[in-house]
Backbone bond lengths (Angstrom), bond angles and torsions (degrees), N, CA, C in turn:
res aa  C-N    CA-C-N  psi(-1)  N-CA   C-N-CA  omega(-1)  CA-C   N-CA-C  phi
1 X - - - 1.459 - - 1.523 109.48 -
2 X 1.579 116.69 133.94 1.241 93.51 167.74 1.672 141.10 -90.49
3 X 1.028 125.50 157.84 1.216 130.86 -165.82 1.958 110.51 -87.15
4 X 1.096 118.58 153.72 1.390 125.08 178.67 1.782 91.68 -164.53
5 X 1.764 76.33 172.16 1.760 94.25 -160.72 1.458 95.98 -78.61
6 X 1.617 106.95 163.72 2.095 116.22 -166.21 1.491 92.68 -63.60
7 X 0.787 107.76 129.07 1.907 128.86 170.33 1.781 98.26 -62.59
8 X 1.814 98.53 137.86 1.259 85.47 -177.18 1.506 112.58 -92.26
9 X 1.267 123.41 171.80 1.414 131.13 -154.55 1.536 105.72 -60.44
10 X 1.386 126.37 -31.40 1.128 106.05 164.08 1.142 146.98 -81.76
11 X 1.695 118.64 11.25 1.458 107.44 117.11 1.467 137.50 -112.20
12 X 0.930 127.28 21.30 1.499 121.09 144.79 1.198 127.70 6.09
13 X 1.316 141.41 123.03 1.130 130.55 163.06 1.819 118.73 55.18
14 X 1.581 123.13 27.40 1.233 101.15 176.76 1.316 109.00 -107.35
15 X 2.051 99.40 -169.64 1.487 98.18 178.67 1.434 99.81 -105.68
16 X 1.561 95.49 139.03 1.767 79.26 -178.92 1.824 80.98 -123.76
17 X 1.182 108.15 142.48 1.411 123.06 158.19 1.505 136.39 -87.84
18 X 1.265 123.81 132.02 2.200 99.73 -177.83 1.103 93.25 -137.73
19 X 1.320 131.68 146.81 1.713 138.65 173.66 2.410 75.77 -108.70
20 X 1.276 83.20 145.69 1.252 105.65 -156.66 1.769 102.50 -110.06
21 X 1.599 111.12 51.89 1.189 114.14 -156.46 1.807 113.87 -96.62
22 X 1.452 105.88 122.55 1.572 103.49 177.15 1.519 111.55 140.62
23 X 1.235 108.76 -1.35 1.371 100.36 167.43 1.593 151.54 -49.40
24 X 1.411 100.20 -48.31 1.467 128.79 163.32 1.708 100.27 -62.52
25 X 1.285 134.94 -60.74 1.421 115.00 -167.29 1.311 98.13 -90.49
26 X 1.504 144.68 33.07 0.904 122.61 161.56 1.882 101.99 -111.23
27 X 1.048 118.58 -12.42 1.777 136.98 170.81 1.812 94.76 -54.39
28 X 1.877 95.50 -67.11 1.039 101.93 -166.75 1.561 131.97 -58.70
29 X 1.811 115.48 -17.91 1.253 124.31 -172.35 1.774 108.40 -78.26
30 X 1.816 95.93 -11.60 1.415 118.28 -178.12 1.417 141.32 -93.59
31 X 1.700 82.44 -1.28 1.554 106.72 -174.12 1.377 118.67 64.87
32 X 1.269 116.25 42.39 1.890 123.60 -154.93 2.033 79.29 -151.56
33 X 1.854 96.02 137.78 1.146 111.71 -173.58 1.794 103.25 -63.53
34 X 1.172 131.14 -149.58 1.566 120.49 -149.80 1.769 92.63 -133.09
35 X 1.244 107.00 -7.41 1.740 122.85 -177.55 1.660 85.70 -78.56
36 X 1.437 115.45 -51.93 1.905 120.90 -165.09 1.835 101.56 -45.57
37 X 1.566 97.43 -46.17 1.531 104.97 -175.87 1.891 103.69 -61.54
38 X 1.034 96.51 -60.67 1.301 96.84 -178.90 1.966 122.16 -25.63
39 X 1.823 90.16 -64.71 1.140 93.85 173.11 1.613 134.89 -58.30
40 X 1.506 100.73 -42.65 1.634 118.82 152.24 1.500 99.82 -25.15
41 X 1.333 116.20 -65.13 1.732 112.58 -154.85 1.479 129.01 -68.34
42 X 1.625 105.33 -7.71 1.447 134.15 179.57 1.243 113.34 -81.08
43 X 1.399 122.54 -37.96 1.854 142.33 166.74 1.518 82.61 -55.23
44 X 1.840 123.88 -86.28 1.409 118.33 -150.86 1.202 101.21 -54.46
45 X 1.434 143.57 -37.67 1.542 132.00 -175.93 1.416 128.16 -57.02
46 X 1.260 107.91 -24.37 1.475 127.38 -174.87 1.780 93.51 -110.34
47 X 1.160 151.51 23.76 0.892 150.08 158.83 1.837 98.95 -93.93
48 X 1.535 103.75 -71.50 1.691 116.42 -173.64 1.361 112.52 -49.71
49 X 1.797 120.11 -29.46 1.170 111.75 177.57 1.029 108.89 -90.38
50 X 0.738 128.35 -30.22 1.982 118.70 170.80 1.775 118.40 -64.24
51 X 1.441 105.75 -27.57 1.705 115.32 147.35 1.448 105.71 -67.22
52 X 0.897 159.92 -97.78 1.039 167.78 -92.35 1.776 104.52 -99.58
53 X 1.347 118.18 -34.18 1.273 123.77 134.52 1.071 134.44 -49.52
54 X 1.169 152.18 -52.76 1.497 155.49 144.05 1.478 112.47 -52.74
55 X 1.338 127.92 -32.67 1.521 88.65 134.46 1.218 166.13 -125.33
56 X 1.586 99.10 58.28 1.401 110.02 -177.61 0.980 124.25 90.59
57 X 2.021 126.03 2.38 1.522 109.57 -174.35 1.501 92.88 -85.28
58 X 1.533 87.78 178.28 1.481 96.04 -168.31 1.430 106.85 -94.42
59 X 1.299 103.54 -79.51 2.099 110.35 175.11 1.650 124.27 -92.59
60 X 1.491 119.01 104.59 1.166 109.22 154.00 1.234 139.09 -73.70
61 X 1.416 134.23 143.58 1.583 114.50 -160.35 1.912 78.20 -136.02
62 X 1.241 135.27 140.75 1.242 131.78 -129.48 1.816 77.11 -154.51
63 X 1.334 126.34 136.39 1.745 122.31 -179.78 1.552 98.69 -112.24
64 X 1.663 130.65 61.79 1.202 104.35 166.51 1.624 142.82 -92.91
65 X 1.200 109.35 33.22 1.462 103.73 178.08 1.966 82.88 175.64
66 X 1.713 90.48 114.00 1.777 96.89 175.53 1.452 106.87 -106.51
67 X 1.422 121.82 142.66 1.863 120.59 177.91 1.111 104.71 -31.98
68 X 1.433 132.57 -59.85 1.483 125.21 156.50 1.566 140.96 13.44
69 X 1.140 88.70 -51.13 1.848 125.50 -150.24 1.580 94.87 -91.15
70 X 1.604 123.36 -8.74 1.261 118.63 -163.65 1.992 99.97 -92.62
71 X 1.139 107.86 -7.51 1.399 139.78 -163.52 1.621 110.92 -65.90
72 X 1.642 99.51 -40.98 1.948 132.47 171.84 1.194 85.85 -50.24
73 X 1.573 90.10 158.02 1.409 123.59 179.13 1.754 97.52 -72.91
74 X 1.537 99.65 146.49 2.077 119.91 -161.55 1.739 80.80 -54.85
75 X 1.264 149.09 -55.04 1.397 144.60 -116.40 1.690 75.87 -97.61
76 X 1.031 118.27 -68.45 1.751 116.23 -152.69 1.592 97.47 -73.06
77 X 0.916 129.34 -18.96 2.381 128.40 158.03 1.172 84.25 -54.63
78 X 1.017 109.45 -70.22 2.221 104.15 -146.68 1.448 91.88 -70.41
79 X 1.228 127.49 -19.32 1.989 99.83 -173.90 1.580 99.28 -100.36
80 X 1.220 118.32 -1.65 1.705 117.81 149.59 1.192 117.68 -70.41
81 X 1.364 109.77 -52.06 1.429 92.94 -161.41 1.535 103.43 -87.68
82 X 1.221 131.61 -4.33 1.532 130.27 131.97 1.515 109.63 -12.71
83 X 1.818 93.92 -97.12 1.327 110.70 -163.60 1.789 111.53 -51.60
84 X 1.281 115.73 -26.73 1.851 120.80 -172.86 1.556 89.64 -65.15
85 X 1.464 127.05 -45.05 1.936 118.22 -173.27 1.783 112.41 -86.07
86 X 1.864 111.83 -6.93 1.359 98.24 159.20 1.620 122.88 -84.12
87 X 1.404 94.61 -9.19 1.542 99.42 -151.23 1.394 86.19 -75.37
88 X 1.282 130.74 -78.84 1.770 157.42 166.57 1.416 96.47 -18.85
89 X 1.299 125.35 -52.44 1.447 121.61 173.60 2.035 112.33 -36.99
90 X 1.085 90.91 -58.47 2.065 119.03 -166.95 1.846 93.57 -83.14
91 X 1.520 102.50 -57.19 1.738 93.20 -171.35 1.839 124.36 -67.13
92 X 1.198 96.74 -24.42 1.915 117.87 176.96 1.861 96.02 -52.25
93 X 1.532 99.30 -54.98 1.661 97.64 -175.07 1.653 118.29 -62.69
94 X 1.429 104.56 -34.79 1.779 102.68 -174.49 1.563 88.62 -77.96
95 X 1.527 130.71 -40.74 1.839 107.58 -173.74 1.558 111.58 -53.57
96 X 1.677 110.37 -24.24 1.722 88.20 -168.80 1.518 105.86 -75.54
97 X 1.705 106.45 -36.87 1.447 110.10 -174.67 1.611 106.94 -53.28
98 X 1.645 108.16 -14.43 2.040 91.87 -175.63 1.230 96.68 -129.52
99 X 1.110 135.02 34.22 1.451 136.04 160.27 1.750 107.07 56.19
100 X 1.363 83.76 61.74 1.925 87.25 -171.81 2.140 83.26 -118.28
101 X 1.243 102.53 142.06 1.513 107.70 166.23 1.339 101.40 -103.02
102 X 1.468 115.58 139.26 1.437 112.94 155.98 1.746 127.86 -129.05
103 X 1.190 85.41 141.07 1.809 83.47 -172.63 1.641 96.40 -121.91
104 X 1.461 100.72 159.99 1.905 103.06 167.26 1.001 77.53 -124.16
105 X 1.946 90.52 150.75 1.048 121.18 171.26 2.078 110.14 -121.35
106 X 1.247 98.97 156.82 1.828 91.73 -168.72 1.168 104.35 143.56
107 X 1.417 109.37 -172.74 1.396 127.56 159.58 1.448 127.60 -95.54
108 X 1.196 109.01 137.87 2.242 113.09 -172.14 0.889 121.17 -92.24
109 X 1.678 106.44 -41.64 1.891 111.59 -174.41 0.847 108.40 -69.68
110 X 1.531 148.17 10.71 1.639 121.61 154.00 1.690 98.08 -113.53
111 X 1.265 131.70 33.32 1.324 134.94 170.64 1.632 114.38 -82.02
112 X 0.961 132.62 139.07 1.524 128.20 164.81 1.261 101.19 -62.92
113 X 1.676 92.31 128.10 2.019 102.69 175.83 1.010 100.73 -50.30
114 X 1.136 142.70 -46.69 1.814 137.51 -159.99 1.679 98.71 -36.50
115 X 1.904 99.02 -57.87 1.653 122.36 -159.86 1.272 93.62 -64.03
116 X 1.247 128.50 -42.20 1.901 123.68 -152.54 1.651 99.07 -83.52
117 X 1.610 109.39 -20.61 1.702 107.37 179.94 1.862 101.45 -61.65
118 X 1.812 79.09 -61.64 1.591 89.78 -174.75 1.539 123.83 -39.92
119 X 1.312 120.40 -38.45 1.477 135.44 -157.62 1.859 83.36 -84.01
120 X 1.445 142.79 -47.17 0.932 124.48 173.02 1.300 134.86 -62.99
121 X 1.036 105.85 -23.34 1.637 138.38 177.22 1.423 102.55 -52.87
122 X 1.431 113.92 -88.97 1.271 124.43 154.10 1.530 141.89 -23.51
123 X 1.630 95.00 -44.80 1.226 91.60 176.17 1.834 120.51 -81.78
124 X 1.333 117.82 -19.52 1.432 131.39 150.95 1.534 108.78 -61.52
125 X 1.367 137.37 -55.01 1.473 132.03 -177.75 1.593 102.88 -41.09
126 X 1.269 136.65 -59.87 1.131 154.62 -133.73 1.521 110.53 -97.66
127 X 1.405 126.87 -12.94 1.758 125.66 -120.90 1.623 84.37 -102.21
128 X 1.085 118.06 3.18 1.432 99.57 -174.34 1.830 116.75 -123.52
129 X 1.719 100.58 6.93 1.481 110.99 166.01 1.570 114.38 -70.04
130 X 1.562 95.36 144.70 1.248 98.65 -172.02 1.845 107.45 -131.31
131 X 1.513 95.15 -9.42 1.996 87.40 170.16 1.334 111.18 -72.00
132 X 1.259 129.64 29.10 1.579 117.84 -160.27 1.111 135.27 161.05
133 X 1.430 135.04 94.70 1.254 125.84 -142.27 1.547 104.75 -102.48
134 X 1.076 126.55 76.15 1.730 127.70 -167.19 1.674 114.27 -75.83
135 X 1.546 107.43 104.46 1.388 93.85 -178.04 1.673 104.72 -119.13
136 X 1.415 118.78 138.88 1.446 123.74 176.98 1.373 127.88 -111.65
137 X 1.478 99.28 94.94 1.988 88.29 -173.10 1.464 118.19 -73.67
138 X 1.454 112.58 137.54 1.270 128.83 175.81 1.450 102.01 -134.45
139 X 1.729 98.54 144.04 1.712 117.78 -165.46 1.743 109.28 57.86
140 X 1.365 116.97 13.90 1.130 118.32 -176.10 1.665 125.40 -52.80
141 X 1.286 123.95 134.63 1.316 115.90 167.66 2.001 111.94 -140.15
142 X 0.640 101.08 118.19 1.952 109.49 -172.28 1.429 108.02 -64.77
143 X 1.620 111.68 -43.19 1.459 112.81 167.31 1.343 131.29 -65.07
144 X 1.523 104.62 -36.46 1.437 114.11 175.00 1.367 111.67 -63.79
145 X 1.323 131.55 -50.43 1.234 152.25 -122.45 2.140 92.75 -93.81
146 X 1.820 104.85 -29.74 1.248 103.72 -163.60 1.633 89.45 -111.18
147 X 1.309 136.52 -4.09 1.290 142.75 135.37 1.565 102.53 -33.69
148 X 1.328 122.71 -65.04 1.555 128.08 -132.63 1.614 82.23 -76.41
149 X 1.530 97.29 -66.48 1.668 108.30 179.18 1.385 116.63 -29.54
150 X 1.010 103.67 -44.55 2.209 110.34 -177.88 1.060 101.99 -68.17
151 X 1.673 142.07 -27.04 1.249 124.36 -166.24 1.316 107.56 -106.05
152 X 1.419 118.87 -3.19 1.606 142.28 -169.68 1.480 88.32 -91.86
153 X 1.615 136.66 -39.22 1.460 123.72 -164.61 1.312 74.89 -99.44
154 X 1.072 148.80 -73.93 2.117 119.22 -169.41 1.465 100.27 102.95
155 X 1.638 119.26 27.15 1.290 103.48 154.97 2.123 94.83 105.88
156 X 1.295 114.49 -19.84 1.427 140.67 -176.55 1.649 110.76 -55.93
157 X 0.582 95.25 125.71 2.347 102.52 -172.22 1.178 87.57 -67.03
158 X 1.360 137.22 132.73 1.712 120.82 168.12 2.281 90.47 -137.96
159 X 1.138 87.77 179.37 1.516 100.75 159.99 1.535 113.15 -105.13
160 X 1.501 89.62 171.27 1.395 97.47 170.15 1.732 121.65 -58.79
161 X 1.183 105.32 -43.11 1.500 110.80 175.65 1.976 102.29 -53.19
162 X 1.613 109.92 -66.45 1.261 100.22 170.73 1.624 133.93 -38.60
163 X 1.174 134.03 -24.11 1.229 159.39 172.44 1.390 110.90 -55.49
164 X 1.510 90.33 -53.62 1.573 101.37 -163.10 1.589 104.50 -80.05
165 X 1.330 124.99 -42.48 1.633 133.19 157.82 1.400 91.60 -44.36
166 X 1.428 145.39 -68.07 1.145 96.29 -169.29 1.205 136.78 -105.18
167 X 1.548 115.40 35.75 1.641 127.26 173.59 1.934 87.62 -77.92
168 X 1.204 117.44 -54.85 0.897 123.36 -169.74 1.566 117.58 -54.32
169 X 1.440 111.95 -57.53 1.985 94.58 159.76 0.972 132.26 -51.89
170 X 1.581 122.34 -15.42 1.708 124.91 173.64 1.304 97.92 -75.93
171 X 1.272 139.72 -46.08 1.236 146.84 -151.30 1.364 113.23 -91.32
172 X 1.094 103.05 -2.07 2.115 114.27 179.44 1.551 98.82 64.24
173 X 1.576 127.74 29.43 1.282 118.76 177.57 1.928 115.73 -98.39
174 X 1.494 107.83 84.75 1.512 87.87 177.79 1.546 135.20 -57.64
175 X 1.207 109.33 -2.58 1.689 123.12 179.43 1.592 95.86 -120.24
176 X 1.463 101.86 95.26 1.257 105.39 142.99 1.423 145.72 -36.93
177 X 1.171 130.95 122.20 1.814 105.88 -166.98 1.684 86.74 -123.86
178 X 1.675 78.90 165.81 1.989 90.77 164.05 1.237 116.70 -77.22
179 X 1.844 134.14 177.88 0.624 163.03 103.63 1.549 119.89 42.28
180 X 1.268 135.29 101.68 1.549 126.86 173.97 1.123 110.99 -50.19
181 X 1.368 120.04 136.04 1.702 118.50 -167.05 1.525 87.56 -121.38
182 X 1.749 121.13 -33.52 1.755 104.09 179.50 1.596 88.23 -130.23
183 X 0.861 88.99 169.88 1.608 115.78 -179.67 1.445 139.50 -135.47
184 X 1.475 127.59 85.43 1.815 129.65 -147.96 1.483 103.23 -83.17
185 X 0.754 145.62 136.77 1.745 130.12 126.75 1.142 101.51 -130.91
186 X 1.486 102.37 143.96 1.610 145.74 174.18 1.199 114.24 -79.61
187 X 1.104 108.58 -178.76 1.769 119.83 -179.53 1.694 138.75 35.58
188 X 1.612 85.86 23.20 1.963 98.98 156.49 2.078 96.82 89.92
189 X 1.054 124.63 -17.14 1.438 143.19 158.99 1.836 113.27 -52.23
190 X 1.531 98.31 119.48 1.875 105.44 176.02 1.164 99.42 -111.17
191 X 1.859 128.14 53.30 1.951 89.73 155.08 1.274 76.53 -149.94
192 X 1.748 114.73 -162.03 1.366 149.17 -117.41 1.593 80.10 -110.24
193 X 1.298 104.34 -65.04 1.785 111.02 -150.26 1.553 117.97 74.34
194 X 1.044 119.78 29.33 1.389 103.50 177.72 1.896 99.93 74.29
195 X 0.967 132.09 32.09 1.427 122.95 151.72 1.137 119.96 -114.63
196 X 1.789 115.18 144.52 1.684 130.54 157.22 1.785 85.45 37.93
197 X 1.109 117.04 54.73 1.660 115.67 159.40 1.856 106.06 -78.47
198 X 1.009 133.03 -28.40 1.522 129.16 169.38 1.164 106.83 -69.42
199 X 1.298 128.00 -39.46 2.137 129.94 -147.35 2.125 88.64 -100.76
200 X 1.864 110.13 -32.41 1.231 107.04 177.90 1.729 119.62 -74.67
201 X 1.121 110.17 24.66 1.557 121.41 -170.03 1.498 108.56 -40.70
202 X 1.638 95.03 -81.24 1.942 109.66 173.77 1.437 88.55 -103.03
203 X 1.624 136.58 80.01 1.490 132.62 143.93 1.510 109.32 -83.56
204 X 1.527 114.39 139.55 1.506 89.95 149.79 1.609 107.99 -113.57
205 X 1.326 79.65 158.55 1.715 117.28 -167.07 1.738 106.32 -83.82
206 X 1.343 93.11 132.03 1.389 105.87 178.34 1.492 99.78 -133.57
207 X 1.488 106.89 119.33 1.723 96.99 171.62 1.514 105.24 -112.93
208 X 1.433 115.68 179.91 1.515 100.78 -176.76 1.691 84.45 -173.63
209 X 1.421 104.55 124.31 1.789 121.33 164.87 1.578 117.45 -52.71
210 X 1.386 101.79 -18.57 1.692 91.39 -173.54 1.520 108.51 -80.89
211 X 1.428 117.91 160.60 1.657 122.34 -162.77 1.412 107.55 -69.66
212 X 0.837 139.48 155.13 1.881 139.00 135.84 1.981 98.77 -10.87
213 X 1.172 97.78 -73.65 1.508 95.28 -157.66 1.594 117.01 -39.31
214 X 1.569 103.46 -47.55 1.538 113.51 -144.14 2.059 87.16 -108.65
215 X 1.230 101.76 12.55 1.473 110.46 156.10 1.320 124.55 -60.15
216 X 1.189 135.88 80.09 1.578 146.85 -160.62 1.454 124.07 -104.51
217 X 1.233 122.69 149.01 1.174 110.90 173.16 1.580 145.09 -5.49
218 X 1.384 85.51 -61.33 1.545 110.65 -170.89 1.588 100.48 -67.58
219 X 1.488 111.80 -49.37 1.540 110.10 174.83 2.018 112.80 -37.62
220 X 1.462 81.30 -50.78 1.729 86.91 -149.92 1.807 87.52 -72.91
221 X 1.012 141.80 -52.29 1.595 132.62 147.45 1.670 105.20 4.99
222 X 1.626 95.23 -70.33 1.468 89.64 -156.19 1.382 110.20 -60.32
223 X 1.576 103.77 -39.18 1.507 93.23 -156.49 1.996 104.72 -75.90
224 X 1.178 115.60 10.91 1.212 133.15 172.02 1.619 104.80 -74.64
225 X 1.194 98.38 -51.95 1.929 100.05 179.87 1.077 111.08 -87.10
226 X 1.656 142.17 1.56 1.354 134.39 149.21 1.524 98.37 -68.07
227 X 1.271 125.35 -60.28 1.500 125.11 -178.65 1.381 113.51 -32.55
228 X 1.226 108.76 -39.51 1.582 109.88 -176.92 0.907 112.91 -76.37
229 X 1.614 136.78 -32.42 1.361 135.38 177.23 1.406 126.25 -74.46
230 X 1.659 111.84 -19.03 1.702 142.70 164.36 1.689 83.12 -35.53
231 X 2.112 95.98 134.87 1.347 98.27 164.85 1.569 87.25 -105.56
232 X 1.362 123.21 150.03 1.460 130.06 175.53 1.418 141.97 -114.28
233 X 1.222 128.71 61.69 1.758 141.80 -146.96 0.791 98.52 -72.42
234 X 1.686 148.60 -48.53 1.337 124.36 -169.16 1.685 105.09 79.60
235 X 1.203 119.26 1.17 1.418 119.07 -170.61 1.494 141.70 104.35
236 X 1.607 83.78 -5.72 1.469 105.37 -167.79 1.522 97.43 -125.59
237 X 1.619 118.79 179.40 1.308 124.32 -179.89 1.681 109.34 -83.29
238 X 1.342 98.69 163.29 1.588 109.71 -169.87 1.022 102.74 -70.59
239 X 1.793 161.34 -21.26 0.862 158.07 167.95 1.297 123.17 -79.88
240 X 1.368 89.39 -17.07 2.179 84.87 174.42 2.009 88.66 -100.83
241 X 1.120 135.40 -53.42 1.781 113.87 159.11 1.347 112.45 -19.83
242 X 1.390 115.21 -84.57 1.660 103.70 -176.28 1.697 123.70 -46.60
243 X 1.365 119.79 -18.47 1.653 113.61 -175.78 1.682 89.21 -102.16
């Protein structure tokens, strides 16, 4: 794994979120079918999380496959959801070696059993890392997900904390996490897409033109030290944040 200098405390322990956008037109600018990108984008994912471990954030929440996404042409679904049960196969083993946990979050019943074995598989291999909380939504939808939750509280007064327990049982997530504190997207794209729109409340947003693939270290660094320079109110003035 590689090593980098201690991250300073303000990011410590956060959640940073990235919709992982640009794969397909970056295949295509290459003359390489849109599966090549795909695969490309599995190298950069396992690059950032192995940064992202060294320095100290806490939860990655990773956007690879949104309900959306079921919309693609039948050939490029099935050679995802291929590549999503090789990847988890190979990546499950490097999280135990780095103490990364991983959970998916999403919907299953329209997953190929093969994927929903694997995704359990994995998600037991892994359950006891603690440098890193790696979560990857697949079939994901943010709207649906706080739909499901509303009809799961039944009309019930809850808190925000309660809320969040139960975004998280819709989502097959037994570890609840906090709040997106940064927010990535790739591939020259400014909106949400239907992701972690509840957890992105007070995120800040970092967008960036460069692809998924050629998303590197140094990128995800940087956009770490813009984060740090983020002033963060929460709604309130900067002097009642700092006290």
């Amino acid at each position: 794994m590689k090593r980098h200098t201690p991250a300073p405390r303000s990011y410590k322990g956060i959640h940073v979120g990235i919709i992982m956008d640009g794969n397909g037109r970056w295949a295509s600018a290459r003359g390489m079918p849109r599966t090549a990108g795909h695969r490309a984008g599995v190298r950069a994912a396992r690059k950032i999380v192995e940064t992202a471990t060294s320095a100290g954030v806490g939860t990655v929440t990773l956007y690879a496959f949104s309900s959306d996404n079921w919309s693609r042409p039948t050939p490029e679904v099935g050679a995802l959801m291929r590549l999503l049960r090789r990847s988890l196969l190979v990546e499950s083993k490097r999280c135990v070696e780095n103490g990364v946990r991983l959970t998916i979050v999403g919907r299953r019943d329209r997953l190929p059993s093969s994927l929903v074995m694997t995704i359990q598989e994995a998600e037991a291999l892994t359950s006891h890392g603690r440098n890193l909380h790696l979560r990857v939504a697949i079939d994901y939808s943010a709207r649906e997900s706080i739909m499901q939750a509303a009809r799961l509280a039944n009309g019930e007064s809850l808190t925000r904390d309660g809320f969040n327990r139960l975004l998280s049982q819709v989502n097959h997530d037994p570890f609840p996490v906090g709040d997106v504190d940064l927010l990535i997207r790739t591939g020259g794209e400014q909106r949400l897409s239907d992701f972690l729109l509840w957890e992105c409340a007070y995120a800040e947003l970092h967008f960036t033109s460069c692809m998924w693939p050629d998303f590197s270290d140094k990128e995800f660094l940087h956009a770490l030290g813009e984060f740090e320079l983020r002033e963060r109110r929460f709604g309130g003035l900067t002097t009642q944040v700092a006290s």
